[in-house]
C-alpha positions as a printed Julia matrix, in Angstrom:
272×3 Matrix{Float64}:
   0.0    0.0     0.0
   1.18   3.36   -0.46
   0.49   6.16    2.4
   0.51   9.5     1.45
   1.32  10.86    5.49
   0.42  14.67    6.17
   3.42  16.28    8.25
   3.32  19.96   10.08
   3.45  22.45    8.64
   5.65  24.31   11.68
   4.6   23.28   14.83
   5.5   19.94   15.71
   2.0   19.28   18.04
   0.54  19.04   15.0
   2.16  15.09   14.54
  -0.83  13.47   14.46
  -0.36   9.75   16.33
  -1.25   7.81   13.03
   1.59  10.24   11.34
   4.24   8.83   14.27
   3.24   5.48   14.7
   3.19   5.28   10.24
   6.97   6.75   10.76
   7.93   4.59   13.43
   6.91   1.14   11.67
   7.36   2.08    8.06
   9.74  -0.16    6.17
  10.44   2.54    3.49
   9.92   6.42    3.46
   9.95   8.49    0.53
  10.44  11.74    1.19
  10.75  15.05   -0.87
  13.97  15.61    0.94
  15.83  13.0     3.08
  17.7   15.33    5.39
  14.57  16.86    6.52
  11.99  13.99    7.47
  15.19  12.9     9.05
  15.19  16.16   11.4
  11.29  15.2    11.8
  12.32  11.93   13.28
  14.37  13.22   15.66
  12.04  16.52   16.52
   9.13  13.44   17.17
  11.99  11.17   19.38
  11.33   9.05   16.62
  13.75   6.15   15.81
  13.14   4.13   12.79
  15.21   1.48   10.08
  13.5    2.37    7.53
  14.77   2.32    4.04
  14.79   6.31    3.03
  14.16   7.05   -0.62
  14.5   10.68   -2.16
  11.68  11.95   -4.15
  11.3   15.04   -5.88
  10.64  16.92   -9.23
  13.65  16.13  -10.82
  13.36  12.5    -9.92
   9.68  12.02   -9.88
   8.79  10.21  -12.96
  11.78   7.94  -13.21
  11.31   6.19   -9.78
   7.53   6.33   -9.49
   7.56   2.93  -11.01
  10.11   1.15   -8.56
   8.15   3.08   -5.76
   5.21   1.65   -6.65
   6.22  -1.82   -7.14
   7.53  -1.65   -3.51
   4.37  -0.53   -2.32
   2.74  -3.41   -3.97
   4.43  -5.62   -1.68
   4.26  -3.79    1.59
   3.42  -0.19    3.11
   5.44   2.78    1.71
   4.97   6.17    3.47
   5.73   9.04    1.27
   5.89  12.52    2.81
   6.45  16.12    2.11
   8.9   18.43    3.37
   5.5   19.93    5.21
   1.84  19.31    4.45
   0.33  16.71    2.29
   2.24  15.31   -0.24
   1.48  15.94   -3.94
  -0.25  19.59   -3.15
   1.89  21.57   -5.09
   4.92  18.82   -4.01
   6.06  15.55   -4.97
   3.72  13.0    -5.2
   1.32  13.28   -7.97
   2.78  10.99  -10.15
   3.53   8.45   -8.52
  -0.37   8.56   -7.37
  -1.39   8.19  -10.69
   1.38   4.91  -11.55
   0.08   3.18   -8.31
  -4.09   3.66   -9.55
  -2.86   2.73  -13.12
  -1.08  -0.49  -11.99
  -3.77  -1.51   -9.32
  -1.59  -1.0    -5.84
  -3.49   0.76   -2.79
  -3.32   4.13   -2.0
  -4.35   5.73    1.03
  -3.86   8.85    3.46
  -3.32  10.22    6.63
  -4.84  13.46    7.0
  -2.94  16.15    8.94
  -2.14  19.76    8.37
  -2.66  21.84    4.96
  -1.73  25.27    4.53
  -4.05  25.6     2.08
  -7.29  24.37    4.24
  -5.96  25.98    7.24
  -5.43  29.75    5.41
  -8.52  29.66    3.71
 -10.4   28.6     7.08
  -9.27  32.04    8.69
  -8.95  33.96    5.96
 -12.13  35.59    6.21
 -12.93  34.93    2.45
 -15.67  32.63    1.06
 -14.97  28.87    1.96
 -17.99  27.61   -0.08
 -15.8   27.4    -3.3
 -12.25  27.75   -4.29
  -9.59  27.37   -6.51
  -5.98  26.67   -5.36
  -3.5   27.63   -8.34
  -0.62  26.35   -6.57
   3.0   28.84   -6.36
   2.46  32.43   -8.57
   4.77  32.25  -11.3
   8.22  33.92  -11.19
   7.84  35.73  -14.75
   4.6   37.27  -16.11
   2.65  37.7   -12.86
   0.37  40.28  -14.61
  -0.99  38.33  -17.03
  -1.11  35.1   -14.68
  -3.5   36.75  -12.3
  -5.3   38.64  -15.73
  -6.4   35.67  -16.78
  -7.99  34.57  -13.21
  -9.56  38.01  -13.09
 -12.85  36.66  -13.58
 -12.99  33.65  -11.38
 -15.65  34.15   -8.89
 -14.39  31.66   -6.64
 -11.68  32.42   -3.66
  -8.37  32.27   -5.17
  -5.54  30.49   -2.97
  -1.8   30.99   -4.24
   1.44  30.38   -2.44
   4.24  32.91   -2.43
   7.72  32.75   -1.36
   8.59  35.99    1.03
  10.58  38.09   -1.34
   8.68  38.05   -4.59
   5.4   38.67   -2.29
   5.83  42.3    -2.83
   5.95  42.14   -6.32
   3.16  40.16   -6.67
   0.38  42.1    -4.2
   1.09  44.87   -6.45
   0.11  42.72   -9.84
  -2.79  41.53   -8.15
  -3.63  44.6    -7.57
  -3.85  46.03  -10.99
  -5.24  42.83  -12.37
  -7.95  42.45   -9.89
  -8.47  45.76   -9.07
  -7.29  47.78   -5.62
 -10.46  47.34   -4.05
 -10.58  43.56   -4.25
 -10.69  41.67   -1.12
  -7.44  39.87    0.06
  -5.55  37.71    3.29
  -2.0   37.31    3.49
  -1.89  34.76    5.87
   1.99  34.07    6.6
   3.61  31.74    9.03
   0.84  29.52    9.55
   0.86  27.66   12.72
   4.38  29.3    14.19
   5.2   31.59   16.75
   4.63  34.47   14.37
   1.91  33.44   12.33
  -0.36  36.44   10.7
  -3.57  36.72    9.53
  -3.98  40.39    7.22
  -7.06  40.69    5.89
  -7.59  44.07    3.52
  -7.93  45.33    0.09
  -5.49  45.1    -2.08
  -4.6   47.95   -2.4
  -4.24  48.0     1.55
  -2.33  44.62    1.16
   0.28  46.08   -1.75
   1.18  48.87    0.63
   1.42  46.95    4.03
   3.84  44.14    2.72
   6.01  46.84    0.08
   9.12  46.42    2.06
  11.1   42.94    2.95
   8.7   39.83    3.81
   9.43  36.82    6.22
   7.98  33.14    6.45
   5.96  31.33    4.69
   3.38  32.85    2.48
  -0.31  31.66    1.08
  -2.04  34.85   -0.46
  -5.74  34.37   -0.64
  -7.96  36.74   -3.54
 -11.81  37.13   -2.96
 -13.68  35.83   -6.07
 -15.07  38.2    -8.82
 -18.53  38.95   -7.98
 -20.84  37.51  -10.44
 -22.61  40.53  -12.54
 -26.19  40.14  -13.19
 -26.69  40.39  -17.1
 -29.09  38.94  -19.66
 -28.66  36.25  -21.86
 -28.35  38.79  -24.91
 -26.28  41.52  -23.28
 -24.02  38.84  -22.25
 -23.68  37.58  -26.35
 -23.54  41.59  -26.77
 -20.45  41.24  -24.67
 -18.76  38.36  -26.21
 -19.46  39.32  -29.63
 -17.61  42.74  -28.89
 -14.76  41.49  -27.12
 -14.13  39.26  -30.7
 -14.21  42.28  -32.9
 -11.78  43.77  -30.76
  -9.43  41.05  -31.11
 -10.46  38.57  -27.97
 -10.27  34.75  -29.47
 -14.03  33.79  -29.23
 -13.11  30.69  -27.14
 -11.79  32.72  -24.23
 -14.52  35.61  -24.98
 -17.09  33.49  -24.08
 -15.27  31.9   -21.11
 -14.79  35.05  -19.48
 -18.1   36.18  -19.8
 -19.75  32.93  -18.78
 -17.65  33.48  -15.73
 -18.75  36.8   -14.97
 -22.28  36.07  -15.48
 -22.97  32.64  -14.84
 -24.47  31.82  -18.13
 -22.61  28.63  -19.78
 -20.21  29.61  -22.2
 -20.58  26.78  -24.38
 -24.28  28.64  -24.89
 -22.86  32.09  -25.36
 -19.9   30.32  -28.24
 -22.84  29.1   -29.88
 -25.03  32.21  -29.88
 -22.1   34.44  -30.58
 -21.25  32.51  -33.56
 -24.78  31.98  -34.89
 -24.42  35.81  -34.55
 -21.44  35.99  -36.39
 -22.64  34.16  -39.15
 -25.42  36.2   -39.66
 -23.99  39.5   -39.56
């Protein structure tokens, strides 16, 4: 069987007991990065002979096989360096090898920074859309195209390009959108800032600490007619807009399915 095995995310009373007693009696541990779950051990008091295997991105896809074919033969516990593995870490793939060739795969639940900042964020739980670590290059047009999306947004961020990237958020989404910067989560100096934007992109301007998850409220969905909303995709096409992603947007800001609004805009088209 292969365990996926939630670790903390900082504080260590977070271990759950499943998560030691896994640990403690696993016969081989993969790990994003060996030195660390090694620190874990000893942080827990936690001796173990396991066999230790490295797994990250580099490495992923060419030992997901052998990693599964162990599993198929006896319990492997993979972990993260922190959090869940396979959330925007190692992990995925190997998933996927294990369903394709028929081998177990369960979980131990523990901590998730994305769970845990969206519970206190103060945004909309109801629905949301994690889009994992913000780009390094072309933040502007990342968050551009997400504009839109009237669910809660959830992105990770790494302390100095945070900055950088409030500000793009801010002219993509606008500087009275709704935001958290939630840093630290579950360590002595965790922080919860909840503001606009524009609020946000001036309180974190200077040099940033910890770990990061910026949260973006949803677009609020405008109330618009099943014609004025073809109005609006047929004019964003004449001014250049692919009609694919014209009609996406739209049906996002509205509501109305967008394969209806394709086919009404191009029935449009046609007869023009």
């Amino acid at each position: 069987m292969l365990i996926l095995a939630a670790t903390p995310i900082g504080n260590l009373g977070d271990a759950s007991p499943r998560l030691r007693e896994a640990l403690a009696n696993a016969s081989v541990i993969v790990a994003e990065d060996t030195r660390t779950t090694n620190h874990l051990l000893a942080a827990l008091g936690l001796t173990t002979t396991a066999k230790k295997i490295a797994l990250h991105e580099h490495n992923e896809v060419a030992k997901a096989e052998s990693i599964v074919e162990l599993a198929r033969d006896g319990d492997v516990v993979m972990v993260s360096d922190a959090g869940m593995p396979g959330i925007s870490d190692p992990g995925y793939i190997v998933v996927r090898t294990a369903h394709d060739r028929g081998v177990t795969v369960s979980a131990i639940p523990g901590p998730s920074a994305v769970i845990a900042a969206l519970a206190v964020s103060g945004l909309p739980t109801d629905r949301f859309a994690f889009e994992g670590f913000v780009p390094r290059k072309g933040q502007g047009k990342f968050f551009a195209n997400l504009a839109h999306e009237p669910r809660t947004l959830v992105f990770y961020e790494s302390p100095h390009r945070l900055a950088d990237s409030l500000v793009a958020a801010r002219d993509a989404f606008g500087a009275d959108r709704l935001a958290t910067v939630v840093r630290e989560l579950t360590k002595m100096y965790e922080e919860v800032v909840r503001g606009t934007l524009a609020d946000l992109s001036e309180r974190f301007s200077g040099e940033n600490r910890g770990e990061i998850v910026l949260l973006v409220a949803g677009a609020e969905v405008v109330a618009m007619s099943r014609d004025d909303a073809v109005n609006d995709v047929v004019a964003r096409v004449r001014s250049g807009e692919r009609l694919k992603e014209a009609s996406r947007a739209v049906a996002e800001a509205t509501g109305i399915p967008g394969r209806d609004l394709y086919a009404a805009a191009l029935e449009r088209s046609r007869d023009a």
